[in-house]
mmCIF file as Biopython writes it, N, C-alpha, C and O atoms, coordinates in Angstrom:
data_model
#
loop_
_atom_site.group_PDB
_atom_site.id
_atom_site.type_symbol
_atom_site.label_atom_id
_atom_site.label_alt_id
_atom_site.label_comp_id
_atom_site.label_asym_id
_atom_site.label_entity_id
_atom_site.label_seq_id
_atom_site.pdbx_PDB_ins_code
_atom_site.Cartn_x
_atom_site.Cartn_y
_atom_site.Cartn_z
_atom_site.occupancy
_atom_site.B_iso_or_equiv
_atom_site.auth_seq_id
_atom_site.auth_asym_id
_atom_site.pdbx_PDB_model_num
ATOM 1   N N  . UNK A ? 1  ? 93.945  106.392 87.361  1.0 0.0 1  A 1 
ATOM 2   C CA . UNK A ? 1  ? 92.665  105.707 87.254  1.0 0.0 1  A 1 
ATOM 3   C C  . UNK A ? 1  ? 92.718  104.346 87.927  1.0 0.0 1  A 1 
ATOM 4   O O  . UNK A ? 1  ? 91.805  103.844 88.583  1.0 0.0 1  A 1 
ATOM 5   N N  . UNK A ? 2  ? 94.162  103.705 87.624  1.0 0.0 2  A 1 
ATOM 6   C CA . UNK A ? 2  ? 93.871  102.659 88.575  1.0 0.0 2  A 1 
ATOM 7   C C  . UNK A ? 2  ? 93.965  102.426 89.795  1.0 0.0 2  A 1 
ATOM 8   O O  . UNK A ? 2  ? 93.356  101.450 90.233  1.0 0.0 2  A 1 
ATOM 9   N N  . UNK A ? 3  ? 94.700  103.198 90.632  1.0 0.0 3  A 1 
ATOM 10  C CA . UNK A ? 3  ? 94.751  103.792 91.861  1.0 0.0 3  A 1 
ATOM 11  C C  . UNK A ? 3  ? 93.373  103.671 92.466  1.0 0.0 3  A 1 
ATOM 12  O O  . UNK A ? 3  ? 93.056  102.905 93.376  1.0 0.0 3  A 1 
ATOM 13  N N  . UNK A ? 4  ? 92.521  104.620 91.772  1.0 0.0 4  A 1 
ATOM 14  C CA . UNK A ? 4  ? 91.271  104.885 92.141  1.0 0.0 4  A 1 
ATOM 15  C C  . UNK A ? 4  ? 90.378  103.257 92.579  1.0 0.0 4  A 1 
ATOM 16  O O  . UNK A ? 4  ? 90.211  102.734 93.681  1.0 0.0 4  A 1 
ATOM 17  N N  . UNK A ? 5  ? 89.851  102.717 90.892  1.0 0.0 5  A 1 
ATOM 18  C CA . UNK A ? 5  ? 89.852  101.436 90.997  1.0 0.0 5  A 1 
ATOM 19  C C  . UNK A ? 5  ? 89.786  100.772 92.522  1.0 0.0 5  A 1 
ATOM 20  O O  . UNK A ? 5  ? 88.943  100.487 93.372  1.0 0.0 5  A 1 
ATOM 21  N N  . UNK A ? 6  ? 91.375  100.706 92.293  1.0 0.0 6  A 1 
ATOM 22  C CA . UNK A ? 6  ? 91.971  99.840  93.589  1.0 0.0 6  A 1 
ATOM 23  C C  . UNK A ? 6  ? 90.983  100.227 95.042  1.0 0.0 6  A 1 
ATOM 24  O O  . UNK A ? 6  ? 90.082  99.614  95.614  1.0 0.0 6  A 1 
ATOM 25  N N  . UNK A ? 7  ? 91.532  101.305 95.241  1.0 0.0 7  A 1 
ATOM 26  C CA . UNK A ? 7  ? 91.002  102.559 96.184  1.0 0.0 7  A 1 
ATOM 27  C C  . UNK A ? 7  ? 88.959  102.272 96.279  1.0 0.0 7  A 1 
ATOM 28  O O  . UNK A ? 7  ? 88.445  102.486 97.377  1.0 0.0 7  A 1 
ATOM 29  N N  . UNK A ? 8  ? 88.237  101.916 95.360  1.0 0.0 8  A 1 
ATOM 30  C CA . UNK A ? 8  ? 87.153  102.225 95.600  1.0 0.0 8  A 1 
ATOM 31  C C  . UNK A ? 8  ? 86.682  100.356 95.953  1.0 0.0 8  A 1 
ATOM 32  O O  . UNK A ? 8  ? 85.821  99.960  96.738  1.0 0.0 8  A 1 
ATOM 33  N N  . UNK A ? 9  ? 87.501  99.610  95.155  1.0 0.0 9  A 1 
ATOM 34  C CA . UNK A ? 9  ? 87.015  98.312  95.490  1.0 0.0 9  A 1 
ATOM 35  C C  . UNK A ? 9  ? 87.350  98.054  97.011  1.0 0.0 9  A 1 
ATOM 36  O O  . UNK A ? 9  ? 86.538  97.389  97.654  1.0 0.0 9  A 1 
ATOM 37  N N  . UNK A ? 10 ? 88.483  98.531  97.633  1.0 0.0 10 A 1 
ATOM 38  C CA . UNK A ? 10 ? 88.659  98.517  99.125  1.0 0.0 10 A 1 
ATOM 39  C C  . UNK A ? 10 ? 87.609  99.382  100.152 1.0 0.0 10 A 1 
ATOM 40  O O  . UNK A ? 10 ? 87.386  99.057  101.318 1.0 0.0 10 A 1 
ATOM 41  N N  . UNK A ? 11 ? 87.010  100.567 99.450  1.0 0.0 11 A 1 
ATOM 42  C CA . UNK A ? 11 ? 85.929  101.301 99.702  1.0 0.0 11 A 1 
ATOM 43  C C  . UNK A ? 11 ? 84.617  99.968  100.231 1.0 0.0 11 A 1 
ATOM 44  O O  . UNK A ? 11 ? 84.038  99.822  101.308 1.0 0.0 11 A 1 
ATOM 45  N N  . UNK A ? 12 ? 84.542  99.281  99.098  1.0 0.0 12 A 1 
ATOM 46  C CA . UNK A ? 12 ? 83.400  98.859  99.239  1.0 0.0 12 A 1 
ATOM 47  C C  . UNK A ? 12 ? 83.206  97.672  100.170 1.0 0.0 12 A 1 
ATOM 48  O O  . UNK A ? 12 ? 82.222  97.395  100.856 1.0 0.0 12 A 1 
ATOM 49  N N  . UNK A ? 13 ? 84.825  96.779  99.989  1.0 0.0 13 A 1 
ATOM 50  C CA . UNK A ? 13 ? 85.035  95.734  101.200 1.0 0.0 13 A 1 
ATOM 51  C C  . UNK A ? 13 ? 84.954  95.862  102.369 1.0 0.0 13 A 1 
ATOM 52  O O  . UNK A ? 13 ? 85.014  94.951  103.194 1.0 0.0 13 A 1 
ATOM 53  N N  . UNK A ? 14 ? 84.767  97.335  102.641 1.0 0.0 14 A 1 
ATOM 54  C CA . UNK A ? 14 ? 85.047  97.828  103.874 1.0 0.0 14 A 1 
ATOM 55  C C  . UNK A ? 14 ? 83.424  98.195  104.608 1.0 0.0 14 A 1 
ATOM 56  O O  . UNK A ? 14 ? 83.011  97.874  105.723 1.0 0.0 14 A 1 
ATOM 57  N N  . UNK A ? 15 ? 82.786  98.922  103.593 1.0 0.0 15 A 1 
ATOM 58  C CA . UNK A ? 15 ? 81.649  99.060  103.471 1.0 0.0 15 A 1 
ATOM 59  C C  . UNK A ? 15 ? 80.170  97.895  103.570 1.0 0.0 15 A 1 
ATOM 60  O O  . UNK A ? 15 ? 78.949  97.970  103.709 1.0 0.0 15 A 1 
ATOM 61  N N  . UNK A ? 16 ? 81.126  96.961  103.414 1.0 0.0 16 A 1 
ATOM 62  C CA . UNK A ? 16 ? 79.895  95.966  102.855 1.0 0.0 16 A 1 
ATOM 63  C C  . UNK A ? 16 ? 80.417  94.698  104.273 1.0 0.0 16 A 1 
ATOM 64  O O  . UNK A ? 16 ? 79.813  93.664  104.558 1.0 0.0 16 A 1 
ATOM 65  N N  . UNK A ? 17 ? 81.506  95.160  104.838 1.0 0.0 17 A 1 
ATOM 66  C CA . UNK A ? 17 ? 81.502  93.616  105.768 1.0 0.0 17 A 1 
ATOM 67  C C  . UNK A ? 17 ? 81.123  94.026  106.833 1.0 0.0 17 A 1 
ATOM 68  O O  . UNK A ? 17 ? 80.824  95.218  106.901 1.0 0.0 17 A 1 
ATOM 69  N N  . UNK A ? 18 ? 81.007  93.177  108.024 1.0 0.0 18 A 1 
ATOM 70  C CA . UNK A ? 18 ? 80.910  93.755  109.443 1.0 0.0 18 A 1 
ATOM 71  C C  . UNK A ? 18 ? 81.029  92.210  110.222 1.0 0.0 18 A 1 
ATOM 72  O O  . UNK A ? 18 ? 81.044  91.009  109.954 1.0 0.0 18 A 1 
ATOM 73  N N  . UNK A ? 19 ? 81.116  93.349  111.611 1.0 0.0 19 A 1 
ATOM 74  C CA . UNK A ? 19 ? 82.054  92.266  112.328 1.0 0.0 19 A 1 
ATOM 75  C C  . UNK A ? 19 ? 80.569  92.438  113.844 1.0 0.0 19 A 1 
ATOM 76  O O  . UNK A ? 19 ? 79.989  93.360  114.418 1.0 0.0 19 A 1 
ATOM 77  N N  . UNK A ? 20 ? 80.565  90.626  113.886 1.0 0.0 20 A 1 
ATOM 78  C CA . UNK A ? 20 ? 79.033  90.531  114.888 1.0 0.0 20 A 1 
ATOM 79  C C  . UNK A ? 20 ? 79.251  89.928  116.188 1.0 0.0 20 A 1 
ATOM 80  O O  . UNK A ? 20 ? 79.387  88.774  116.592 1.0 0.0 20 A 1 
ATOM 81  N N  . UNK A ? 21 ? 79.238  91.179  116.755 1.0 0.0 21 A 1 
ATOM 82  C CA . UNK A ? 21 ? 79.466  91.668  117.834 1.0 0.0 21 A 1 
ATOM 83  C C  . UNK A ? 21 ? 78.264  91.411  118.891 1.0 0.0 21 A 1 
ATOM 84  O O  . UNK A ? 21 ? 77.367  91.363  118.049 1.0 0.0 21 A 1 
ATOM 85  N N  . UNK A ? 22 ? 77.653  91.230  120.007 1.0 0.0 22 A 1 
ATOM 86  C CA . UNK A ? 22 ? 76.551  90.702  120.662 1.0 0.0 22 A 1 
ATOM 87  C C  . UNK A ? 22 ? 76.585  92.045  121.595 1.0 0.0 22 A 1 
ATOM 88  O O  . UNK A ? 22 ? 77.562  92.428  122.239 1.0 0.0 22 A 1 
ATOM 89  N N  . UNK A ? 23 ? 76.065  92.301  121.568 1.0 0.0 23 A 1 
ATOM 90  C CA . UNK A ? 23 ? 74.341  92.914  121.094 1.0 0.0 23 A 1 
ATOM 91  C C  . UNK A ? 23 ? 73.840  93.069  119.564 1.0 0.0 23 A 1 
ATOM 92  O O  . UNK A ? 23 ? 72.876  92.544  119.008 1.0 0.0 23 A 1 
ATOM 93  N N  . UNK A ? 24 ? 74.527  93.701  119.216 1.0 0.0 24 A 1 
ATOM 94  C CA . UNK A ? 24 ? 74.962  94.282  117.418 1.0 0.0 24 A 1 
ATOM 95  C C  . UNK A ? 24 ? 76.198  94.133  116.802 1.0 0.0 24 A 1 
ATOM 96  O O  . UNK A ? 24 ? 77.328  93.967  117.262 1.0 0.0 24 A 1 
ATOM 97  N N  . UNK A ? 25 ? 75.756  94.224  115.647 1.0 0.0 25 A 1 
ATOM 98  C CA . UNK A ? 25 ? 76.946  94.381  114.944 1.0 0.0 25 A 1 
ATOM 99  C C  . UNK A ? 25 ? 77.835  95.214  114.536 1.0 0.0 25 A 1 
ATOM 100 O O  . UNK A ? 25 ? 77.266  96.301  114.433 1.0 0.0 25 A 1 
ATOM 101 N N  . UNK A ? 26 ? 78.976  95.310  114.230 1.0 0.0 26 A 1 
ATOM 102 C CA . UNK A ? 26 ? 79.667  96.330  113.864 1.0 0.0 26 A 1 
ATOM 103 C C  . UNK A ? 26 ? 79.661  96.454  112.712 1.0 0.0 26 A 1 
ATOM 104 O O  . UNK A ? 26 ? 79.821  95.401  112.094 1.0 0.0 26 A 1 
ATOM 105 N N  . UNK A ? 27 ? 79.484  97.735  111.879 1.0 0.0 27 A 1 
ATOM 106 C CA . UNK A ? 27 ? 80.100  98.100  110.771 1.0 0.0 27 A 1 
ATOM 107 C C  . UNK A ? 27 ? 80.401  99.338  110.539 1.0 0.0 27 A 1 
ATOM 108 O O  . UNK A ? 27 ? 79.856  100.126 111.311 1.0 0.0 27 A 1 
ATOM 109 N N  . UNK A ? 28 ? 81.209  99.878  109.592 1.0 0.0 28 A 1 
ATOM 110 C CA . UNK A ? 28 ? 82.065  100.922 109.855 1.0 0.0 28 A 1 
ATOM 111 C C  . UNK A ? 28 ? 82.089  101.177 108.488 1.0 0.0 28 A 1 
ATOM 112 O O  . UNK A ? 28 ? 81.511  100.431 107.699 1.0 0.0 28 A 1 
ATOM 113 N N  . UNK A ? 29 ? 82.942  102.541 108.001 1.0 0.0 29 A 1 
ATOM 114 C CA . UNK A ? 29 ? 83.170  102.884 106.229 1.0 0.0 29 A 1 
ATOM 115 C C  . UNK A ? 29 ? 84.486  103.689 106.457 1.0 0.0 29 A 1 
ATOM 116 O O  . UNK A ? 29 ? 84.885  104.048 107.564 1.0 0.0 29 A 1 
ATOM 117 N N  . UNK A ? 30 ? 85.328  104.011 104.850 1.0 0.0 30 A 1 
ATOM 118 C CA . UNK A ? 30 ? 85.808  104.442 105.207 1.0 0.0 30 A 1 
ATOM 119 C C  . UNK A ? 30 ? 86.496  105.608 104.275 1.0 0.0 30 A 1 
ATOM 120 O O  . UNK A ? 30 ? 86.578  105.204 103.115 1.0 0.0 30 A 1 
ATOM 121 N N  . UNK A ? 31 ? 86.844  106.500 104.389 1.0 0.0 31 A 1 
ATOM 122 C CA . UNK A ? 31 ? 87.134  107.615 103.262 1.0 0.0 31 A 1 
ATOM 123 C C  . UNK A ? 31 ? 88.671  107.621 103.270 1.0 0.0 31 A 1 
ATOM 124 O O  . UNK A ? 31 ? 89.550  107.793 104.114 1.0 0.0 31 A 1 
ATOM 125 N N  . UNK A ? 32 ? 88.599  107.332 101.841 1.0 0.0 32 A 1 
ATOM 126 C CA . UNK A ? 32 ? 90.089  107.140 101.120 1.0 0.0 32 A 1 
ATOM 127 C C  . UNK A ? 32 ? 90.904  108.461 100.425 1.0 0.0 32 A 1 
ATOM 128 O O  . UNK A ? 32 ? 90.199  109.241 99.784  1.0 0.0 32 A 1 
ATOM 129 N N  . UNK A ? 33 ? 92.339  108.741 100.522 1.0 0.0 33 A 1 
ATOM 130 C CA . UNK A ? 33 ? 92.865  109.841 99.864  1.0 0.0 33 A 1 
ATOM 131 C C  . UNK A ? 33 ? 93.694  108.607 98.675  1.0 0.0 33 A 1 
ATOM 132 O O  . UNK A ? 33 ? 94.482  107.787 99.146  1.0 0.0 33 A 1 
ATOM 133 N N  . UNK A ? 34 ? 93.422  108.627 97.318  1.0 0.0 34 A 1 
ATOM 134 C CA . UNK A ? 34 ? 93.824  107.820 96.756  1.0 0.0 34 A 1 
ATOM 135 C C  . UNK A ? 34 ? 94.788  108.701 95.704  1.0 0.0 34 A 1 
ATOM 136 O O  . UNK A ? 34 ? 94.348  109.667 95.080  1.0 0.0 34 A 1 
ATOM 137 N N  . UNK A ? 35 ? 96.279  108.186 95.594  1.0 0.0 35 A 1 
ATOM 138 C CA . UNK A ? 35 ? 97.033  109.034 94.662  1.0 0.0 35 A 1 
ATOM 139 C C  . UNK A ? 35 ? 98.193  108.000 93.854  1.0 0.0 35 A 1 
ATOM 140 O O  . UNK A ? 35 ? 98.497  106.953 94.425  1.0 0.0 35 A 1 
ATOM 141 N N  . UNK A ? 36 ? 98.660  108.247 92.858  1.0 0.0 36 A 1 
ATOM 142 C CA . UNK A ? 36 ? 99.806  107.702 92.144  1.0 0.0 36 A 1 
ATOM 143 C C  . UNK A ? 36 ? 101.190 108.078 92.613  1.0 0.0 36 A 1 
ATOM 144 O O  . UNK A ? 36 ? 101.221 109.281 92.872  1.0 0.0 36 A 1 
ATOM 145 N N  . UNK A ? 37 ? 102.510 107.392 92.841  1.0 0.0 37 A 1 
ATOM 146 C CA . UNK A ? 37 ? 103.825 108.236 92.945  1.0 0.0 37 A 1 
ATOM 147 C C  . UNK A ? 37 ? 103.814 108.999 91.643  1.0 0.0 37 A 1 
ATOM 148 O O  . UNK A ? 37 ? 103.333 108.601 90.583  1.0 0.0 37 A 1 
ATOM 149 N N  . UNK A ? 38 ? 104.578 110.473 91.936  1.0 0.0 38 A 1 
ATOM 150 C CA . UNK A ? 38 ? 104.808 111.363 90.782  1.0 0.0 38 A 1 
ATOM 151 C C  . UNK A ? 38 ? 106.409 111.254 90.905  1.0 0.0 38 A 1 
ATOM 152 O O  . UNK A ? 38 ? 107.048 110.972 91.919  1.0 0.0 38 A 1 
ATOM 153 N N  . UNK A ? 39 ? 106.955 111.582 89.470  1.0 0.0 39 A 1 
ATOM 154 C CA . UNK A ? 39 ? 108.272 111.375 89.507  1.0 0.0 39 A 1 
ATOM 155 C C  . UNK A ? 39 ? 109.151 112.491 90.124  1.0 0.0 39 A 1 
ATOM 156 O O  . UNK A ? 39 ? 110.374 112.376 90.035  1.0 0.0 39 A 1 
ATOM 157 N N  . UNK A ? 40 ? 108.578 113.618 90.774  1.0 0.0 40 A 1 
ATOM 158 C CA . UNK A ? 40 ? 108.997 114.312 91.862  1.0 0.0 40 A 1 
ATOM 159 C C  . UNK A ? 40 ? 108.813 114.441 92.880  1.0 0.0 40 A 1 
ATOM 160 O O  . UNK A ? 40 ? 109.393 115.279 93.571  1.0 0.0 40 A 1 
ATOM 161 N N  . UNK A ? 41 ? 107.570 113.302 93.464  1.0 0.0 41 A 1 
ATOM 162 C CA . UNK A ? 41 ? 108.114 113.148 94.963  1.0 0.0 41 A 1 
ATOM 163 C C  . UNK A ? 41 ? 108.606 112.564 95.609  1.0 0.0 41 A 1 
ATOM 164 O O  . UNK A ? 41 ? 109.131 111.576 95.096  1.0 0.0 41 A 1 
ATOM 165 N N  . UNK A ? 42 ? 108.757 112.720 96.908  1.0 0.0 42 A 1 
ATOM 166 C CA . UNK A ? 42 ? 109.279 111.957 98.072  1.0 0.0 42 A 1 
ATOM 167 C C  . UNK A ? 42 ? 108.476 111.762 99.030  1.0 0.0 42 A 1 
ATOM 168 O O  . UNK A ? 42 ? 107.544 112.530 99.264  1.0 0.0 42 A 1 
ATOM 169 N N  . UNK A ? 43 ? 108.797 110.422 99.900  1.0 0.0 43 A 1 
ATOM 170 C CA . UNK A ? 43 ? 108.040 110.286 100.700 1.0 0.0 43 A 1 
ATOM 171 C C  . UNK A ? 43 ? 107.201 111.324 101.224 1.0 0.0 43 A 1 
ATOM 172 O O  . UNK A ? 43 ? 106.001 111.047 101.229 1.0 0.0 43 A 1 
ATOM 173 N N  . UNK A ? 44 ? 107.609 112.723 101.775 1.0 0.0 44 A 1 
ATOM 174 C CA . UNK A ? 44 ? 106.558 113.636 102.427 1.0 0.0 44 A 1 
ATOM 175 C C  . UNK A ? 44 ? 105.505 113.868 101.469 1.0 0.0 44 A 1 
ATOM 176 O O  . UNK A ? 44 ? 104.313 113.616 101.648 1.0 0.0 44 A 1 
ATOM 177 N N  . UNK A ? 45 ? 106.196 114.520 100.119 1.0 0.0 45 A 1 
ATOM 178 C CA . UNK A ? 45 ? 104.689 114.894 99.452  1.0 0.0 45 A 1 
ATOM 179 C C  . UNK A ? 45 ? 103.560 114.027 98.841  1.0 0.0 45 A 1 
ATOM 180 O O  . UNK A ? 45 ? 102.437 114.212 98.371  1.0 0.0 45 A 1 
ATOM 181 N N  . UNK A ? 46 ? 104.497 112.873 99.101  1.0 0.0 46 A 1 
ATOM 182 C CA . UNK A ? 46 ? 103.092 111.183 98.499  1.0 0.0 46 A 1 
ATOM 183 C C  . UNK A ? 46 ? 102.179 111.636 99.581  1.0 0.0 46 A 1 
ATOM 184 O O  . UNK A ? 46 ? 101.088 112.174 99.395  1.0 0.0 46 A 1 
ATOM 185 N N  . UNK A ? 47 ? 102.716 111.373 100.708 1.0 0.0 47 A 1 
ATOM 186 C CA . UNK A ? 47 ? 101.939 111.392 102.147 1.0 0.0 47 A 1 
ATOM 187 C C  . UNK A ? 47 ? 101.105 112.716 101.942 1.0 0.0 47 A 1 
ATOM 188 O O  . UNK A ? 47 ? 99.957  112.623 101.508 1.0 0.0 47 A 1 
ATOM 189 N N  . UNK A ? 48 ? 101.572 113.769 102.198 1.0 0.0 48 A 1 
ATOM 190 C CA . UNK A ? 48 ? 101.015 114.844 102.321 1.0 0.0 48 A 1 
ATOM 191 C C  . UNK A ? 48 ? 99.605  114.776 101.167 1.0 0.0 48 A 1 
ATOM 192 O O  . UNK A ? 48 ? 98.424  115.122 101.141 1.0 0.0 48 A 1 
ATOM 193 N N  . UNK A ? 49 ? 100.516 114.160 100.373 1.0 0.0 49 A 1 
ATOM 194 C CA . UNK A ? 49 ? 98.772  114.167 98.666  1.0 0.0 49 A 1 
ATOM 195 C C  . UNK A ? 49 ? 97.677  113.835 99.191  1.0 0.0 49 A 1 
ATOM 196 O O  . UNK A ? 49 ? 96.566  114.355 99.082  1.0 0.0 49 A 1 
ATOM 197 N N  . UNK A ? 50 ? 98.145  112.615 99.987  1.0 0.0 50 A 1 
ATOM 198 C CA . UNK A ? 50 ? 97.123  111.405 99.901  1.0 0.0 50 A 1 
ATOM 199 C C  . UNK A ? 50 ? 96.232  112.202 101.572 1.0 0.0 50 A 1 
ATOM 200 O O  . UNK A ? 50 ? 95.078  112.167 102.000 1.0 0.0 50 A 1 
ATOM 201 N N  . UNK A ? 51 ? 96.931  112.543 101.836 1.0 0.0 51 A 1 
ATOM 202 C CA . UNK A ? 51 ? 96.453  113.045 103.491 1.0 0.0 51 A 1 
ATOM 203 C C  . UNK A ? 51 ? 95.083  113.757 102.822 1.0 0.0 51 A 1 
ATOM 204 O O  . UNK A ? 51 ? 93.902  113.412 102.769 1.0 0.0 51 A 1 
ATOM 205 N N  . UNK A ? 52 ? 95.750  114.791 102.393 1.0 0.0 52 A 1 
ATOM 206 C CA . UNK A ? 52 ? 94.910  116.189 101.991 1.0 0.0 52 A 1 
ATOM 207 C C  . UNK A ? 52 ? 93.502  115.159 101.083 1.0 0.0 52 A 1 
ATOM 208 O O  . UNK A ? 52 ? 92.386  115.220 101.598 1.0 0.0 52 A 1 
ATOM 209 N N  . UNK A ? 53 ? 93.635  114.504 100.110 1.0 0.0 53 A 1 
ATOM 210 C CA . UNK A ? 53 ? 93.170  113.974 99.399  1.0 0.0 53 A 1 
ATOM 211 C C  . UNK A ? 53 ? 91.787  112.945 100.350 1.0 0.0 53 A 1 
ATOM 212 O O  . UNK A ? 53 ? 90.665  112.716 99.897  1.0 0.0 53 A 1 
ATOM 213 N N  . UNK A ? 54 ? 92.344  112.467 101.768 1.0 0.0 54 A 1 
ATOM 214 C CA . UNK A ? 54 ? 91.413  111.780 102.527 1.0 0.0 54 A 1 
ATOM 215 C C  . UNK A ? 54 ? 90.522  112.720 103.164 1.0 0.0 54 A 1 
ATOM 216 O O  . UNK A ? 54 ? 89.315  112.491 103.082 1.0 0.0 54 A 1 
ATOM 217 N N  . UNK A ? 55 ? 90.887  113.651 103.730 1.0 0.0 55 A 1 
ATOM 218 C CA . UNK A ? 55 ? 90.387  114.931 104.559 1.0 0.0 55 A 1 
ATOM 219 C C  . UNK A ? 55 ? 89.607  115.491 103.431 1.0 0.0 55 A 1 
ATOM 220 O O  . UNK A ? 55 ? 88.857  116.359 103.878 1.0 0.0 55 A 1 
ATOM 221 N N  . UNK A ? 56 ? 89.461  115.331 101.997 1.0 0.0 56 A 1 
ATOM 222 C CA . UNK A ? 56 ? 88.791  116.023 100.826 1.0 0.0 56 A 1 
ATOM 223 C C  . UNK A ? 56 ? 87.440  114.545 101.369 1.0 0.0 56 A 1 
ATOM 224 O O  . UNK A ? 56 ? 86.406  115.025 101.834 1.0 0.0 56 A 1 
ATOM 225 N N  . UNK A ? 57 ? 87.453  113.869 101.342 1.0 0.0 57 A 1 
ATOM 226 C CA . UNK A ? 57 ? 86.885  112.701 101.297 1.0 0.0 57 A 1 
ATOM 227 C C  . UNK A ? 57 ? 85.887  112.480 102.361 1.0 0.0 57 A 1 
ATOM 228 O O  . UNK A ? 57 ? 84.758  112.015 102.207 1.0 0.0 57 A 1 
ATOM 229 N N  . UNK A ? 58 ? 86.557  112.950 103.688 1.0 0.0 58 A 1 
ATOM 230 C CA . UNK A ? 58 ? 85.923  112.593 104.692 1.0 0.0 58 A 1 
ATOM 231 C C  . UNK A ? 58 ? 85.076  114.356 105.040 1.0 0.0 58 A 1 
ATOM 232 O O  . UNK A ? 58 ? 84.290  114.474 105.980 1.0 0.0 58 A 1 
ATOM 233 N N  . UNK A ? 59 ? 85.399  115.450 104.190 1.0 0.0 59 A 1 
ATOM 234 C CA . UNK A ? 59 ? 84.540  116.951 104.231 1.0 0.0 59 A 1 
ATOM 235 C C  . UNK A ? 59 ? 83.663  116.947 103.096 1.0 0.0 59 A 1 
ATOM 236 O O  . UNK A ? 59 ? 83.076  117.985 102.792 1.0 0.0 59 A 1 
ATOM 237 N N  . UNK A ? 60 ? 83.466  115.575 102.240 1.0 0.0 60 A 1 
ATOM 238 C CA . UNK A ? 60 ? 82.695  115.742 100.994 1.0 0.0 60 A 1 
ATOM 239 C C  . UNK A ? 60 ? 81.316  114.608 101.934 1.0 0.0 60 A 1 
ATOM 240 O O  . UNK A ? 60 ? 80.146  114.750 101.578 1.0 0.0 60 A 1 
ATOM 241 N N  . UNK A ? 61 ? 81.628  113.665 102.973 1.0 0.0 61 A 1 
ATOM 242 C CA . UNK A ? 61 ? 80.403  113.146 103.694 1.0 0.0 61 A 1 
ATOM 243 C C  . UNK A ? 61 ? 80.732  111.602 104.103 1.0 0.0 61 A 1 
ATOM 244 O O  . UNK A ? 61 ? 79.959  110.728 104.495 1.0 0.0 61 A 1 
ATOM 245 N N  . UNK A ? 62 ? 82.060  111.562 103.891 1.0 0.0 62 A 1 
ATOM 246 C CA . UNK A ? 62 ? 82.819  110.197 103.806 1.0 0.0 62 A 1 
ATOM 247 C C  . UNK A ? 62 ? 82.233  108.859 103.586 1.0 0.0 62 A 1 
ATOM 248 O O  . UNK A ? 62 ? 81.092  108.728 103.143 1.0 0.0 62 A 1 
ATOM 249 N N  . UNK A ? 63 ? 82.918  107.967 103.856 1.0 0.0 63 A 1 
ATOM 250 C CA . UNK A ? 63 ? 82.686  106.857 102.882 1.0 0.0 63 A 1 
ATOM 251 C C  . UNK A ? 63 ? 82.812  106.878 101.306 1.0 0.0 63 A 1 
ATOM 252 O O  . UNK A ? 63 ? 82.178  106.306 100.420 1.0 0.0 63 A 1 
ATOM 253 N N  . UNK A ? 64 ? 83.613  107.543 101.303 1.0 0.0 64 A 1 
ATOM 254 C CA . UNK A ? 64 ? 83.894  108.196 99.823  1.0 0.0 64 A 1 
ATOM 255 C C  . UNK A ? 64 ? 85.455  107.780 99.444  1.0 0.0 64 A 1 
ATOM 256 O O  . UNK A ? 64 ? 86.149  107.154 100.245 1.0 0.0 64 A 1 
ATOM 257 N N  . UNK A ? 65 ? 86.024  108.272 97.891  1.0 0.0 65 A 1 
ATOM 258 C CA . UNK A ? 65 ? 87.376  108.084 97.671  1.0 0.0 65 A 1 
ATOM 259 C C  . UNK A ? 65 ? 87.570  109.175 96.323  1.0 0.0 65 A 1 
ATOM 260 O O  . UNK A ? 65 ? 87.008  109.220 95.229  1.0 0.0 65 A 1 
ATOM 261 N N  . UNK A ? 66 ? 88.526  109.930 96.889  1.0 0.0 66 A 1 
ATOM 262 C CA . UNK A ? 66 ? 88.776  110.959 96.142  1.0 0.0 66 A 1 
ATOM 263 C C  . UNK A ? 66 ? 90.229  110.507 95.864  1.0 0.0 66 A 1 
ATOM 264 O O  . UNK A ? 66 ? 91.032  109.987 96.639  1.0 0.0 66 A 1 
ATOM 265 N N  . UNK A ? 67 ? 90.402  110.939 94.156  1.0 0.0 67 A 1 
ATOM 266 C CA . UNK A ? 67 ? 92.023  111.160 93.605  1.0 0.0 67 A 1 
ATOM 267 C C  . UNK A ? 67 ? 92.299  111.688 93.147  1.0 0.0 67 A 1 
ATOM 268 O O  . UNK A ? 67 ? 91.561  112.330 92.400  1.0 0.0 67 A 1 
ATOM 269 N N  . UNK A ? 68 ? 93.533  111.856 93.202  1.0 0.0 68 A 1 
ATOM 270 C CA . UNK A ? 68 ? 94.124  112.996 92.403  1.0 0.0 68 A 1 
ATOM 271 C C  . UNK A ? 68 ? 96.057  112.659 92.056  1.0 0.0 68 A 1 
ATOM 272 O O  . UNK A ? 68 ? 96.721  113.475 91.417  1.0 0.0 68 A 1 
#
């Protein structure tokens, strides 16, 4: 849960700033795979969680943050 938290307040910093650029401005979003270490993994399967977990994020309409 706090993962998430973390994960959605960076959601929104991301969401909410932009960078002003001439003509326009830029702004951008961004879809998060948000996960906890489990006491059986290793580096690959953190990665692999969180991968799968962003790609859930960015096929649900992104700008989003999914955990698990």
């Amino acid at each position: 849960d706090g993962v998430r938290t973390i994960a959605e307040k960076l959601r929104v910093m991301v969401e909410t700033s932009r960078l002003d650029l001439d003509p326009v401005p830029l702004q951008v979003t961004v879809s998060i795979g948000a996960t906890g270490v489990k006491k059986e993994d290793d580096l690959e399967t953190l990665v692999r969680r969180a991968d799968g977990l962003m790609y859930q994020s960015k096929h649900a309409g992104c700008n989003r943050v999914t955990s698990g």
